[in-house]
Structure formats: structure tokens, C-alpha cells
C-alpha positions as CSV (number, residue, x, y, z in Angstrom):
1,X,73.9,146.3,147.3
2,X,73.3,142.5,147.9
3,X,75.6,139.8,147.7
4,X,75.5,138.3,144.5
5,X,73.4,134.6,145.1
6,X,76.0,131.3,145.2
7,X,75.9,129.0,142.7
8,X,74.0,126.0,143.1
9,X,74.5,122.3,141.8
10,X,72.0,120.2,139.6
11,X,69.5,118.4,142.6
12,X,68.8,117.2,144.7
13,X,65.5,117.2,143.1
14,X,62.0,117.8,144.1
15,X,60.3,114.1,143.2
16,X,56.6,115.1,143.2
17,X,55.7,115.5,139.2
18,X,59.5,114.5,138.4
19,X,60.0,111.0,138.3
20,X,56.8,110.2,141.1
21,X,57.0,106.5,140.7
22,X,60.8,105.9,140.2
23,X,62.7,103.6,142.6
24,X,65.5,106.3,144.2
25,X,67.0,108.1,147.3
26,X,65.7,111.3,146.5
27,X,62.1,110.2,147.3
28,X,60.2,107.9,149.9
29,X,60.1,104.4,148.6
30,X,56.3,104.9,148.6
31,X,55.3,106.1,144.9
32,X,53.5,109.6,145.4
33,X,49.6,109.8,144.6
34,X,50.5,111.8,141.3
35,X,50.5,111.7,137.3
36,X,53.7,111.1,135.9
37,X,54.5,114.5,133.7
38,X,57.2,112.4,131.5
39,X,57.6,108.6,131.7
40,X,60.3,106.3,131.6
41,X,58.0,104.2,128.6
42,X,58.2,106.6,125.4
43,X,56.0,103.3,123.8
44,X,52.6,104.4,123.1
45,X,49.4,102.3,121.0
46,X,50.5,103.8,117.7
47,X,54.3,103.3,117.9
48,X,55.8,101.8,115.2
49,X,58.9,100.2,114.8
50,X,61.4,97.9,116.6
51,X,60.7,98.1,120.5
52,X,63.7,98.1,122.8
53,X,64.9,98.1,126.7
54,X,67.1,100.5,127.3
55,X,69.6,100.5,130.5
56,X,72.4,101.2,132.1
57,X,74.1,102.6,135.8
58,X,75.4,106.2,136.1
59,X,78.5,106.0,137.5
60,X,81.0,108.8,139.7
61,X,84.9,109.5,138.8
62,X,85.3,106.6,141.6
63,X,83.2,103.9,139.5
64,X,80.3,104.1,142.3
65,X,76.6,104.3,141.3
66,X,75.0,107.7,141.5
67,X,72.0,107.2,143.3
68,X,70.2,110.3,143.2
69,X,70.6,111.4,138.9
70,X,67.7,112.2,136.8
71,X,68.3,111.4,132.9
72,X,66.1,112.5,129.7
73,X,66.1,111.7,126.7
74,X,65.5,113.0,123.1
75,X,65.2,110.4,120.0
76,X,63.2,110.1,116.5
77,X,60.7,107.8,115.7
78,X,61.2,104.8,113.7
79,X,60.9,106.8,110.9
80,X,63.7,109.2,111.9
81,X,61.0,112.1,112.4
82,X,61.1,114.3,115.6
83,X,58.0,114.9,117.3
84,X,58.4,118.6,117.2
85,X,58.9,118.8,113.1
86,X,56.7,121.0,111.3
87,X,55.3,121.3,107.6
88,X,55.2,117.7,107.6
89,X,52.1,115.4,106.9
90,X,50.4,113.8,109.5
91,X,52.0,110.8,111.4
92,X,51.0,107.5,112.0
93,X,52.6,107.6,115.5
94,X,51.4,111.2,116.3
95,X,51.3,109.9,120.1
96,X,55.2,109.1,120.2
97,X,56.4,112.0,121.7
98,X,60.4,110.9,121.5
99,X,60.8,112.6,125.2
100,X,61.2,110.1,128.4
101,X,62.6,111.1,131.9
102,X,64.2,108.2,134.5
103,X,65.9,108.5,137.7
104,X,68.6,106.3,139.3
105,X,67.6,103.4,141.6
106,X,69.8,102.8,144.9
107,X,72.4,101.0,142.4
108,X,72.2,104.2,140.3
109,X,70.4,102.4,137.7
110,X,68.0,103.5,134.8
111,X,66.3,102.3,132.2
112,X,63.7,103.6,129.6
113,X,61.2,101.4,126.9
114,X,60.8,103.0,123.6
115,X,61.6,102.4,120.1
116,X,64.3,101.9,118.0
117,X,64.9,105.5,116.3
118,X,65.4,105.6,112.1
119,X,68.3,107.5,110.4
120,X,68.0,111.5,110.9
121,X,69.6,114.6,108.7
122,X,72.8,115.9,110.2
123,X,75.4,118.7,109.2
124,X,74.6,119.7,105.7
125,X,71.9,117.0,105.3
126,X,74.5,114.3,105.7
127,X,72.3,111.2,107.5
128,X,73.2,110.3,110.7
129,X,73.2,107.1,112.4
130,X,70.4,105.9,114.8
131,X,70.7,107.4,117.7
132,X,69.2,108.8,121.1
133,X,70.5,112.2,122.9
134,X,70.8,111.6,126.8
135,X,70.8,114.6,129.0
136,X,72.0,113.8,133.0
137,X,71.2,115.7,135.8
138,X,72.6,115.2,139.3
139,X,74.3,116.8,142.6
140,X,77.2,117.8,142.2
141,X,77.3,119.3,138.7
142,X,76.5,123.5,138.0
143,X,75.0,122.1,134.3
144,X,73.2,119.2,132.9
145,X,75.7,117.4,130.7
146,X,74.4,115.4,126.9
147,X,75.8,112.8,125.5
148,X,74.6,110.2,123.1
149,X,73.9,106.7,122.5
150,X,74.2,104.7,119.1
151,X,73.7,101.3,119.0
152,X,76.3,98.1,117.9
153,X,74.4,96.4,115.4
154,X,74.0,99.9,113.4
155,X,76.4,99.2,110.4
156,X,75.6,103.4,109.9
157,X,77.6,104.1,112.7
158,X,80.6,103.9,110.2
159,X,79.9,106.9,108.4
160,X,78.0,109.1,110.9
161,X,79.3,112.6,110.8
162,X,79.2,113.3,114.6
163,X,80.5,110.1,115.5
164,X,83.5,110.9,113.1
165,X,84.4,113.8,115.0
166,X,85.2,111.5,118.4
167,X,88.3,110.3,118.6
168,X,88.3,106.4,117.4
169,X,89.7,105.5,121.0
170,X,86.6,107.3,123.1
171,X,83.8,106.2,120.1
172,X,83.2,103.1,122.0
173,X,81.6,105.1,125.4
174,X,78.6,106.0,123.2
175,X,78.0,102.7,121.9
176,X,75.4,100.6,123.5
177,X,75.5,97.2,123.4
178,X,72.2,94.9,122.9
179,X,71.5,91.5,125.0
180,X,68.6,89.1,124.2
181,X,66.2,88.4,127.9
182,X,62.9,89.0,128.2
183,X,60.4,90.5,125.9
184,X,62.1,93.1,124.6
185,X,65.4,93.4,122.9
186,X,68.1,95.0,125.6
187,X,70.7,97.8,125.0
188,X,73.1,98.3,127.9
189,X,74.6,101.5,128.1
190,X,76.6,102.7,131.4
191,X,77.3,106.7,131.6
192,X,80.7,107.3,133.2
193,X,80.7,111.0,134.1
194,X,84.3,111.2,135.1
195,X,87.3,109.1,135.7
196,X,88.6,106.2,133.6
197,X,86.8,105.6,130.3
198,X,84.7,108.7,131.0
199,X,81.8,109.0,128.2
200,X,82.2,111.1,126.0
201,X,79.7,114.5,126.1
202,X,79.2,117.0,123.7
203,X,78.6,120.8,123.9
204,X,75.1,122.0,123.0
């Protein structure tokens, strides 16, 4: 009988088809002759909606940027419809898949372009508030961990079901905050995964 195999943590990661053309320590700072197989820009020619920046730094129990993460995330469409819903009629943005993938830069910064996401069902068809699910990968952890971001300037936030369930003194870790520069409207949103003011994640 074998030894049963270690455990192993999340990463380092193999670049190539991951994140090819991100800016991180896990890759040569040359981008890799390769297709991207999920971008850091969900916004395709048929997106609709309110087009937004999002960013923010991954940070270690310390308050040091993780350098080597991977993040994903999962969101509506303006319309609050997910990609993968069926029975529905065609829609205008069939091209917006809601799916994006990002890795940290040396300053464990990443960032994503996509749209601002409508109002989905929750628990017993309750609406939530806009809102994207973030999933983080790095060294270090057995499991990807989720959490979520919601956005300031959502007056829904108020009465969103899963929101309501955080305790009022931890609610502000999954709140993103916007800033006008550039182009695009800005939401800064800085993952903690330990230590003080550690975001909060949820168990799926």
C-alpha cells in the first residue's frame, strides 16, 4: 500500500493559457505567444450598461501584497441575467459572458473592466443587491476562498438578504468604493485574506 499523496496548496500556477499577458512573479515579464482563455476585460461590442474599472491589492495577514494570486470573477449583466440562464429569450449582450480571470502584479494588484451588474433573485426570490462574486487563488491556501463585492453608491445594499446576514461591523470589507479618473468610473476594492479587517468570505 502507498502513502497516501500530501496535500498541496493553491499555486504557484502554470501562466501559459492562465493569465498569459498579466504583469506577475509567477511568469517572465515577457507576455507568452498565446490566446488569453479568460480576460481581465468581461466588456464585449454588445455590452450594455454602465462600464466600470474595477481594482484593488490582495493583501497577507501581515498587510503585504500577494504577488503571485490569481482572482475570478462571476457577475450578471446589466440586466441582472447570468450568462449561463436557460429558458430565457435571446439577449442583446449574448457576448457578455460575466466570467473574467486577473492575476496580481508585483504590488499584488488586480484589476478587471466590465459592467456594472443589475439586481439578481436571492433566497426565496428576494432581489439582491448589485453585486460581483470574487473567487482567490494563491500559495499558501488548500482551497480557493469567495467573497463578494457590492458597491457604495447601491442604495439596495440596505435590504440585501446576504449582506444582512454579515455582521453590521464586517459589512464594510465587501463594499467597494468608486473614484472618478480616467475614462471609466473606478471601484476600489482591496481583499484582506487574513489579519486585521480581514474580508469577509462565504462558504459555497
Amino acid at each position: 500500500m502507498s502513502d497516501i499523496t500530501p496535500s498541496q496548496t493553491v499555486g504557484p500556477f502554470f501562466a501559459y493559457g492562465l493569465a498569459p499577458h498579466s504583469r506577475c512573479d509567477w511568469q517572465p515579464s515577457k507576455d507568452y505567444d498565446s490566446k488569453e482563455t479568460v480576460s481581465a476585460n468581461l466588456i464585449t461590442p454588445d455590452a450594455t450598461g454602465t462600464k466600470i474599472h474595477i481594482e484593488g491589492s490582495i493583501l497577507d495577514g501581515d498587510g503585504k501584497p500577494i504577488n503571485d494570486a490569481m482572482i475570478e470573477i462571476w457577475q450578471a449583466d446589466a440586466q441582472g441575467r447570468y450568462a449561463h440562464a436557460r429558458g430565457e429569450k435571446p439577449r442583446p449582450n449574448a457576448k457578455f459572458t460575466g466570467f473574467g480571470r486577473s492575476a496580481t502584479d508585483k504590488q499584488g494588484v488586480y484589476s478587471f473592466d466590465t459592467v456594472k451588474p443589475g439586481m439578481v433573485p436571492g433566497p426565496a426570490g428576494k432581489p439582491q443587491a448589485p453585486h460581483i462574486v470574487v473567487c482567490i487563488f494563491s500559495r499558501g491556501m488548500l482551497r480557493q476562498i469567495y467573497t463578494r463585492i457590492y458597491f457604495a453608491d447601491e442604495a439596495a445594499n440596505s435590504a440585501d438578504p446576504i449582506l444582512a446576514m454579515v455582521p453590521a461591523d464586517r459589512r464594510a470589507t465587501l463594499i467597494a468604493h468608486k473614484e472618478m479618473r480616467g475614462e471609466l468610473p473606478v471601484y476600489r476594492f482591496d481583499i484582506r485574506v487574513q489579519g486585521e479587517n480581514e474580508t469577509v468570505f462565504f462558504d459555497i
